[in-house]
C-alpha positions in Angstrom: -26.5 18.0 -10.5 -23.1 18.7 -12.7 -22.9 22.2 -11.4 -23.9 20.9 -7.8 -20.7 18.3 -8.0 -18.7 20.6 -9.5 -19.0 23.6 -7.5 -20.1 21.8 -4.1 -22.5 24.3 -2.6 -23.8 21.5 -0.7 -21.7 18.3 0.2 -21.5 16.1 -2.2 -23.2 12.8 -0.4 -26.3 15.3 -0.3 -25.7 15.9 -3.8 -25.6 12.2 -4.7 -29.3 11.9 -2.8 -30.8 14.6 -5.0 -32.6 12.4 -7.2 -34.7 10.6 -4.4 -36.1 13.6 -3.7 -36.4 15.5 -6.9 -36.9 12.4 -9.4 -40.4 11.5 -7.9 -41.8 14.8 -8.1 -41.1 14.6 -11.8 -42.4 11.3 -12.3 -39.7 8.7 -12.4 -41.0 6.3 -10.2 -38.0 3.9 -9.6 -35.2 5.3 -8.0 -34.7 4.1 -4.9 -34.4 0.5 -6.4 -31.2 1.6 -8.2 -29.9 2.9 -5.1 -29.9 -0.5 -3.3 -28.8 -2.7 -6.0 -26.6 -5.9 -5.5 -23.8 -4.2 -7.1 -23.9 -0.6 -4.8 -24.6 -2.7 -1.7 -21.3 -4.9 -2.8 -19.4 -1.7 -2.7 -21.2 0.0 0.5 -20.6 -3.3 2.6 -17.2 -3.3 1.5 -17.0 0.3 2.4 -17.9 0.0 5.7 -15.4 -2.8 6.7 -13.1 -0.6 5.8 -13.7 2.3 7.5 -13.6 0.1 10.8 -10.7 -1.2 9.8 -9.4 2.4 9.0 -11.0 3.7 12.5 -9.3 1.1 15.4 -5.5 1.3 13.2 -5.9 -2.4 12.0 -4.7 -1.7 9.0 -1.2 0.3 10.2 -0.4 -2.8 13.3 -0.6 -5.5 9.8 1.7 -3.3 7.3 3.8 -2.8 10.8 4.8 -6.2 11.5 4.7 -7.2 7.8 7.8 -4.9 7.6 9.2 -6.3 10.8 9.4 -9.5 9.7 10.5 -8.7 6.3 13.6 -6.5 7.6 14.6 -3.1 6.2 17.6 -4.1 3.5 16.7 -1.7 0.9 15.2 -4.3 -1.4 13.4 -5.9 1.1 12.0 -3.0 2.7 10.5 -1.8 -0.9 9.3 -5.5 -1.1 7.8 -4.7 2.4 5.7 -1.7 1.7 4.7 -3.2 -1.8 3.1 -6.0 -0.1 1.9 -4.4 2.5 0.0 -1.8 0.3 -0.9 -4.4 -2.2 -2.7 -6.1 0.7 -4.4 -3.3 2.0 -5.7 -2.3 -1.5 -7.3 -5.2 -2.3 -9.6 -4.4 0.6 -9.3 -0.7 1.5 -9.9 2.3 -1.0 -6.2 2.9 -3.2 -6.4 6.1 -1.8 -6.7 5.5 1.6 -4.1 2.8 1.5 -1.8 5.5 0.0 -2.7 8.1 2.6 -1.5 5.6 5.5 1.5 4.2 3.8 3.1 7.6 2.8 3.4 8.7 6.7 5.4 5.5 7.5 7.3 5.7 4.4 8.6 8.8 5.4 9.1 8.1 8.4 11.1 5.1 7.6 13.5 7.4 5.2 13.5 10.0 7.4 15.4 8.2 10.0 17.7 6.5 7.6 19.2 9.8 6.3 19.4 11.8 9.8 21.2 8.1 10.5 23.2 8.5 8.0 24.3 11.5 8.5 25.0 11.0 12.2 27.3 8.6 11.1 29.3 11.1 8.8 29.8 13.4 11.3 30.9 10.6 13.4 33.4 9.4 11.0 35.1 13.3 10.4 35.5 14.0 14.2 36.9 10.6 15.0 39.5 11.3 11.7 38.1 8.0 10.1 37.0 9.9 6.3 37.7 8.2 3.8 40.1 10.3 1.1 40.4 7.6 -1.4 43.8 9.6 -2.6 47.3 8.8 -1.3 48.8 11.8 -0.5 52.6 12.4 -2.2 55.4 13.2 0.4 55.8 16.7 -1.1 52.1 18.1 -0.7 51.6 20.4 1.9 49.1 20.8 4.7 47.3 23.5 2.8 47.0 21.0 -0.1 45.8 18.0 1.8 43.0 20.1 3.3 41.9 21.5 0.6 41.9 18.3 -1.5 39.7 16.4 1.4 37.6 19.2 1.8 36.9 18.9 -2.4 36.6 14.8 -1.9 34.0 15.0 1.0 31.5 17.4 -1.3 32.0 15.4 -3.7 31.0 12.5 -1.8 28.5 14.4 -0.1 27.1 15.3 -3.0 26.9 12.2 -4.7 25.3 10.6 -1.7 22.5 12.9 -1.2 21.9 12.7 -5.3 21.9 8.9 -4.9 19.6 9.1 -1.7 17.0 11.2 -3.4 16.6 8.2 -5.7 16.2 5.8 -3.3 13.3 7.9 -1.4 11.7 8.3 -5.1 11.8 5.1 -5.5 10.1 3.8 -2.2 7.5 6.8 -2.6 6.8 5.5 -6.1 6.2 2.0 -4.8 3.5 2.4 -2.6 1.7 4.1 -5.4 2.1 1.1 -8.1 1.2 -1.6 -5.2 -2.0 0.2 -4.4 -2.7 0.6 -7.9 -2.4 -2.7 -8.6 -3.9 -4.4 -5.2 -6.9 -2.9 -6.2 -7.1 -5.0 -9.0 -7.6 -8.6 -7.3 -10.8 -8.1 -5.4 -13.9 -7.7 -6.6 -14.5 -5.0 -4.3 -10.4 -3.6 -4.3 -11.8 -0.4 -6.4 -15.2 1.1 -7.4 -14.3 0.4 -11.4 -14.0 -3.2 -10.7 -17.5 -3.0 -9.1 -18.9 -1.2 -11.7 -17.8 -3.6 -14.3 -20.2 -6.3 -11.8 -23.2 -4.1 -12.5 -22.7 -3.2 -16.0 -22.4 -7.6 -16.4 -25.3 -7.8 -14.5 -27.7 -4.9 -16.4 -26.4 -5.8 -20.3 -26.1 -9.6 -19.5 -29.3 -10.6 -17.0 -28.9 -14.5 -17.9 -25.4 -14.3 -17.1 -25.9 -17.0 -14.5 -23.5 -14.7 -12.4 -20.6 -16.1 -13.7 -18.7 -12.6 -12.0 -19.0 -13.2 -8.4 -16.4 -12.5 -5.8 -14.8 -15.7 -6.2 -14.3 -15.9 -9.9 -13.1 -12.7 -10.0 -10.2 -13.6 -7.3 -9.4 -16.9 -8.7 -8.6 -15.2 -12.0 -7.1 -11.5 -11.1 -5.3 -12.7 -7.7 -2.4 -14.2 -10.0 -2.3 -11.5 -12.5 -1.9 -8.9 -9.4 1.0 -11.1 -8.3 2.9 -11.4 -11.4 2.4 -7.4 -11.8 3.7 -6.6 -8.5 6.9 -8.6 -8.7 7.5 -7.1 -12.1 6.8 -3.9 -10.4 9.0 -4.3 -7.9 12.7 -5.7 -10.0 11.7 -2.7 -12.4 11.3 0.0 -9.3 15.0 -2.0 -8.1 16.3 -1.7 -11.1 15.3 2.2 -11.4 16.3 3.4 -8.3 17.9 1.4 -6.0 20.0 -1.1 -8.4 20.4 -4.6 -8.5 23.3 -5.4 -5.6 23.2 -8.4 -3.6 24.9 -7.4 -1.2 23.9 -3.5 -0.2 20.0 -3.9 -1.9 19.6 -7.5 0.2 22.2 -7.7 2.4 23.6 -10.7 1.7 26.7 -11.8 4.3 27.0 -8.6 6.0 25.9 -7.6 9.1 22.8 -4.8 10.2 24.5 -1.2 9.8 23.2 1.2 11.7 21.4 2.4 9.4 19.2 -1.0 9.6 18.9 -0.9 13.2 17.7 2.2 13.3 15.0 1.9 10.4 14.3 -1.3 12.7 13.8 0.4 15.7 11.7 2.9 14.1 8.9 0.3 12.7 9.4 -1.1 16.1 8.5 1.9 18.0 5.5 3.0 16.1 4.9 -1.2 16.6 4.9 0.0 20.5 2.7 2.7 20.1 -0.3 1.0 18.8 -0.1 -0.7 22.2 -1.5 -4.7 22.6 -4.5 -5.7 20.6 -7.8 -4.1 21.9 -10.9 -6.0 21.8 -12.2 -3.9 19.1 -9.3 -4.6 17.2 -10.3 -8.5 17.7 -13.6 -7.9 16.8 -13.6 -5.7 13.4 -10.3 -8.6 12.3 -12.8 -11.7 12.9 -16.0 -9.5 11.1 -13.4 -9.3 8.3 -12.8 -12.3 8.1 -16.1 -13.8 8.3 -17.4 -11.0 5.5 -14.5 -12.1 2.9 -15.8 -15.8 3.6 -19.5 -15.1 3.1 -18.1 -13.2 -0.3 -16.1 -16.4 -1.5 -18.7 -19.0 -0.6 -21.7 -17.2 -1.9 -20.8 -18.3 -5.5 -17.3 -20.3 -5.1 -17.1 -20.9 -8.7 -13.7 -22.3 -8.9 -13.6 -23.1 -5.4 -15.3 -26.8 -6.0 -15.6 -27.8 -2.1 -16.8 -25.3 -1.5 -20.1 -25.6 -3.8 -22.0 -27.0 -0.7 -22.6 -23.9 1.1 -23.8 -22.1 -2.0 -27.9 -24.4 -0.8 -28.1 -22.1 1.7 -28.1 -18.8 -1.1 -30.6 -21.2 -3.3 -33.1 -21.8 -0.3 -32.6 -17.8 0.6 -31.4 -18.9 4.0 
């Protein structure tokens, strides 16, 4: 089976249902059984909500008008796609959270800078560049040009150095907010599940004590601490710690901002209203993540009650 997943001469989901087949014939009875265990079921249920989320663009219409109502400063647009991914993860494979984000991300940035640099062309026909130097009465016309010519590479340069920071930075967040999303569901990553199962197989009597619930109660906090810490040190790294460029505070929207606005607002528009299948996988989801907390609520007292109905195998 190592050379069959390596080399993949057959897909690899066949691969992974060799030992149904094969294991029998060489007398090993019980295979099946470990195929459909509580903890692989955990994951495959999980699994499945997720690709229907995945398959009608739930996911994309929630990070959408997360960001929408978040706004687009800088600091609050990293914030933005942090949470948004963070989210995502703790539901949705880290990968496949990642592989949506990225697109809108970049999408996001792309606009910004061809923005931007609308805006500098604007600025050099209307004869509004900034020189920064006071010219002395005595320079000549050859002179002047030449020195603004020097200042606005300069500037240029420095600009698109500085703007290459800021679109590491962003990139980089989605990646550390999946990453750590994963971490506060039980079902957020397949290492998180496989921790269940290896409780469950070394420690039989362990009355359950990891269960969906316990596992949120206590990694929920940790994932929210993390990402804020994430997020001032990814500030701090690439986009700096200004009040009033990063957050925007007392100044008006640029046009930059409108136009990152409008951007999340037209891929908003092109989702179109919410379908009925839309309506339907959101309320499965949420009746599935219920089941998971009230099966054994653990720290969730109240919520003991419903638990009978598991004891009577109802």
């Amino acid at each position: 089976m190592a050379v069959y997943w390596c080399t993949e001469v057959i897909p690899l989901a066949v691969t992974s249902l060799m030992p149904v087949v094969f294991l029998p014939l060489l007398g090993v009875r019980s295979v099946c059984l470990q195929y459909l265990n509580n903890t692989n079921m955990l994951f495959f249920g999980g699994l499945i909500v997720a690709i229907s989320v995945e398959h009608w663009n739930l996911h994309r219409r929630i990070a959408l008008k997360i960001l929408l109502l978040l706004g687009v400063k800088p600091a609050l647009l990293m914030l933005g796609f942090m949470i948004v991914t963070a989210f995502l993860s703790m539901w949705i494979s880290n990968t496949a959270t990642t592989a949506m984000m990225i697109p809108i991300v970049q999408a996001v940035l792309d606009q910004l800078d061809s923005t931007e640099h609308d805006m500098t062309v604007m600025e050099q026909a209307a004869g509004q560049t900034n020189t920064v130097i006071e010219l002395e009465e005595k320079s000549t016309p050859e002179s002047t040009a030449a020195n603004g010519k020097g200042l606005l590479t300069k500037k240029s340069s420095e600009e698109k150095k500085k703007w290459k920071h800021v679109c590491k930075g962003m990139t980089l967040c989605v990646c550390y907010a999946a990453s750590i999303g994963g971490t506060a569901t039980l079902t957020g990553t397949g290492p998180n599940v496989v921790l269940k199962g290896q409780m469950n197989q070394i420690y039989p009597d362990n009355n359950d004590i990891v269960n969906f619930a316990s596992w949120f109660g206590f990694s929920f906090p940790n994932m929210v601490l993390m990402l804020v810490l994430a997020w001032l040190w990814l500030q701090c790294s690439f986009i700096g710690l200004n009040l009033k460029k990063s957050w925007g505070c007392g100044t008006e929207k640029t046009a930059k901002d409108k136009a990152a606005y409008n951007v999340l607002k037209e891929e908003m528009k092109k989702l179109g209203p919410v379908s009925y299948a839309e309506l339907n996988v959101f309320l499965l989801f949420v009746l599935l993540v219920l089941l998971w907390f009230t099966r054994h609520p653990g720290f969730i007292k109240v919520l003991g009650v419903f638990s009978i109905f598991y004891s009577l195998d109802y």
